[in-house]
C-alpha positions in Angstrom: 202.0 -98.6 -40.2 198.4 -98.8 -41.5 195.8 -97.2 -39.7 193.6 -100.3 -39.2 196.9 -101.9 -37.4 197.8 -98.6 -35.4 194.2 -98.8 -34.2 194.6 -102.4 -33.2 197.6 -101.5 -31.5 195.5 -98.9 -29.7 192.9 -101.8 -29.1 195.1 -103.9 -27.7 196.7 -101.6 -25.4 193.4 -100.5 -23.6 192.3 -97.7 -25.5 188.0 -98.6 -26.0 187.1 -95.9 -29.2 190.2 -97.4 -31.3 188.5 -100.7 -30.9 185.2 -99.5 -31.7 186.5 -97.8 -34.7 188.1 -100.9 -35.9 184.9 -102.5 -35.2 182.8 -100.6 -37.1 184.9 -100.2 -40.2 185.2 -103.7 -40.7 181.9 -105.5 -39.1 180.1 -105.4 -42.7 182.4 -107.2 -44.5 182.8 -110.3 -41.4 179.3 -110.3 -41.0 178.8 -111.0 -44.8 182.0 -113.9 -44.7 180.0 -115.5 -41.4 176.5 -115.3 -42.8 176.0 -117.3 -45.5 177.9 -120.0 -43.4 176.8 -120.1 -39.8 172.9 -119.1 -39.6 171.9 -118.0 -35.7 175.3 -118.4 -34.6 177.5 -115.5 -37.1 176.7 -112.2 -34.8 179.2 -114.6 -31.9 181.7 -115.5 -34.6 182.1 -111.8 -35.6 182.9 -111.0 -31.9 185.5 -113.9 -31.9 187.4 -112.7 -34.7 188.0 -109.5 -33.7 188.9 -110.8 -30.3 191.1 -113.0 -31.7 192.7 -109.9 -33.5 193.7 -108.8 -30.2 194.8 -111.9 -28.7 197.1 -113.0 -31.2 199.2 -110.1 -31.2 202.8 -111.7 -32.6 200.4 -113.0 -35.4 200.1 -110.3 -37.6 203.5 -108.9 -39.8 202.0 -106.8 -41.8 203.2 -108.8 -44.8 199.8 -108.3 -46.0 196.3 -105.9 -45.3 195.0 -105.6 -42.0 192.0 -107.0 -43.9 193.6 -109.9 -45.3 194.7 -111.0 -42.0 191.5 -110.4 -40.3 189.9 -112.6 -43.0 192.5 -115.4 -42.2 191.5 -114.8 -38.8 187.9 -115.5 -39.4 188.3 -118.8 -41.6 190.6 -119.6 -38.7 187.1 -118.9 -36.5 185.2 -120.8 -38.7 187.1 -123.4 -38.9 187.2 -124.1 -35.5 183.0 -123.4 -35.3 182.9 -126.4 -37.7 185.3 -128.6 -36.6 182.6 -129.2 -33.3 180.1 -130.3 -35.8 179.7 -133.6 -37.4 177.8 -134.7 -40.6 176.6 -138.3 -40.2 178.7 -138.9 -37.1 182.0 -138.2 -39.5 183.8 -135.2 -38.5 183.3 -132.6 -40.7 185.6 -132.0 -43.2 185.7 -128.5 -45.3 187.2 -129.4 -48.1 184.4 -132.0 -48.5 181.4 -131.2 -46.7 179.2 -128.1 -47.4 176.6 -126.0 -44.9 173.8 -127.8 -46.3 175.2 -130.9 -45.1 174.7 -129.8 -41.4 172.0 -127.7 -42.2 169.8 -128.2 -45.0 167.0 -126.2 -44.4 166.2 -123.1 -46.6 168.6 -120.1 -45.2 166.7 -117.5 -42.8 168.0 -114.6 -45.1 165.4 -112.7 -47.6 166.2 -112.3 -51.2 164.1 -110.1 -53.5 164.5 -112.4 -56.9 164.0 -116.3 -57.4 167.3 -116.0 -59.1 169.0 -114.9 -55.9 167.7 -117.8 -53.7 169.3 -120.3 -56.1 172.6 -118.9 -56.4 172.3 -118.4 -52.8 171.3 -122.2 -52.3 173.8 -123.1 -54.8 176.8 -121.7 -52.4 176.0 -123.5 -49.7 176.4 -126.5 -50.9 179.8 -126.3 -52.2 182.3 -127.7 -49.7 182.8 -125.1 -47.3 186.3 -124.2 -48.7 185.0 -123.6 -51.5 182.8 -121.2 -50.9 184.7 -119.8 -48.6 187.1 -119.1 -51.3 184.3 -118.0 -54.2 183.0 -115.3 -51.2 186.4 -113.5 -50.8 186.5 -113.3 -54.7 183.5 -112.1 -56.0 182.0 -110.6 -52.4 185.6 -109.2 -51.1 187.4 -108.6 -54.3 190.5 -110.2 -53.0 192.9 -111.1 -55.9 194.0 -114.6 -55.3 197.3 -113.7 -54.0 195.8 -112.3 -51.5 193.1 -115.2 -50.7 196.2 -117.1 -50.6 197.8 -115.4 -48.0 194.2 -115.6 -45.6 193.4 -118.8 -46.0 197.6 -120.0 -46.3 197.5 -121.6 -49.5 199.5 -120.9 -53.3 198.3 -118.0 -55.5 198.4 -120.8 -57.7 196.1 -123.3 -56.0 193.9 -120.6 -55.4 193.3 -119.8 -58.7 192.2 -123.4 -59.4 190.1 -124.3 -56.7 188.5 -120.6 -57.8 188.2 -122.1 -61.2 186.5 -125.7 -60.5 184.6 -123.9 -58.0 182.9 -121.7 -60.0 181.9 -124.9 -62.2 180.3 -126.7 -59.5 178.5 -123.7 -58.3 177.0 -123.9 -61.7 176.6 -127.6 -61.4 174.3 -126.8 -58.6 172.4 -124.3 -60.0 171.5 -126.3 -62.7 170.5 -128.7 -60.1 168.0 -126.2 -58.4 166.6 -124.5 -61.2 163.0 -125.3 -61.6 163.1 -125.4 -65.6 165.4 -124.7 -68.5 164.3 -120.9 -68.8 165.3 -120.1 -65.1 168.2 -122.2 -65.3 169.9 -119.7 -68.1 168.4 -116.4 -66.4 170.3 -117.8 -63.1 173.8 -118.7 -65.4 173.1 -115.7 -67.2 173.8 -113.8 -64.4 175.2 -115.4 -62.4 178.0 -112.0 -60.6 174.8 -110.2 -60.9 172.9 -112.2 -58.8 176.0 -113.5 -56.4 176.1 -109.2 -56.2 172.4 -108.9 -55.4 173.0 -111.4 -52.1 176.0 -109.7 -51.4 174.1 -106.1 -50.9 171.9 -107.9 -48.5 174.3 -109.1 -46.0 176.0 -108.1 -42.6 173.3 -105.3 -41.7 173.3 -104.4 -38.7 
């Protein structure tokens, strides 16, 4: 048994600290999955997930990482966030519609290069799967097998949607580059930049 799912067990039978420990080892990395993709309303989605990590006790087989499950568990949360929103009076759809559909104002989070604000720009509007899945692969380092397993897909579908993914992110960069020169500095460096925005998320 892991010690993030003895902990949980601990949670979920009464015991406060072990909750506060799983809490607190984990909170960066939700905060960072919800942020980019919820505005005002991530700090309540991080408390849902982990409450939902205690509900769903019977859920989790430990066929996979405590952390691969309680990613699941969030897209699971988001999921459900988005599926009360509607773009254009259609229900939104995630493999379709992005967060800039539903919100397409400039995000509220502060990024120190111009560089940073496109790429940042540029992931919110992918459909919200994918970026979803391009988070947990460049932010997380999950392998695909494992993004598989959180978000209940193939390794091998995985791999693609990471593929043509990554090509409309660039699409969109293009897109929101003021001129050719900022354009290739963005493309350029592109996991340098995605790595700048991730250092900036989930604080506390």
């Amino acid at each position: 048994m892991s010690e993030d799912f003895a902990l949980l067990e601990a949670w979920r039978s009464g015991d406060g600290p072990a909750g506060e420990r799983l809490f607190d080892g984990h909170y960066e990395a939700v905060g960072r999955f919800f942020r980019n993709k919820s505005g005002d309303a991530f700090e309540d989605l991080v408390q849902q997930t982990f409450l939902a990590c205690v509900e769903s006790r019977d859920k989790f087989e430990q066929r996979s990482s405590f952390r691969t499950y309680l990613f699941g568990v969030a897209h699971n949360v988001l999921r459900t966030h988005y599926r009360k929103k509607r773009v254009h009076n259609d229900r939104f759809e995630a493999q379709e519609h992005s967060v800039h559909d539903l919100s397409p104002r400039a995000s509220t989070m502060l990024v120190k290069r111009a560089e940073e604000e496109i790429t940042l720009q540029a992931l919110r509007r992918l459909p919200l799967e994918d970026q979803v899945i391009l988070e947990l692969y460049f932010w997380e380092d999950l392998r695909a097998v494992d993004i598989g397993a959180a978000l209940d897909m193939p390794e091998g579908t995985v791999r693609t949607k990471i593929r043509r993914a990554r090509i409309k992110l660039e699409t969109f960069v293009k897109e929101l580059s003021a001129d050719d020169a900022e354009m290739t500095r963005t493309l350029t460096g592109l996991s340098d930049w995605v790595e700048g925005i991730r250092g900036q998320l989930a604080r506390k």
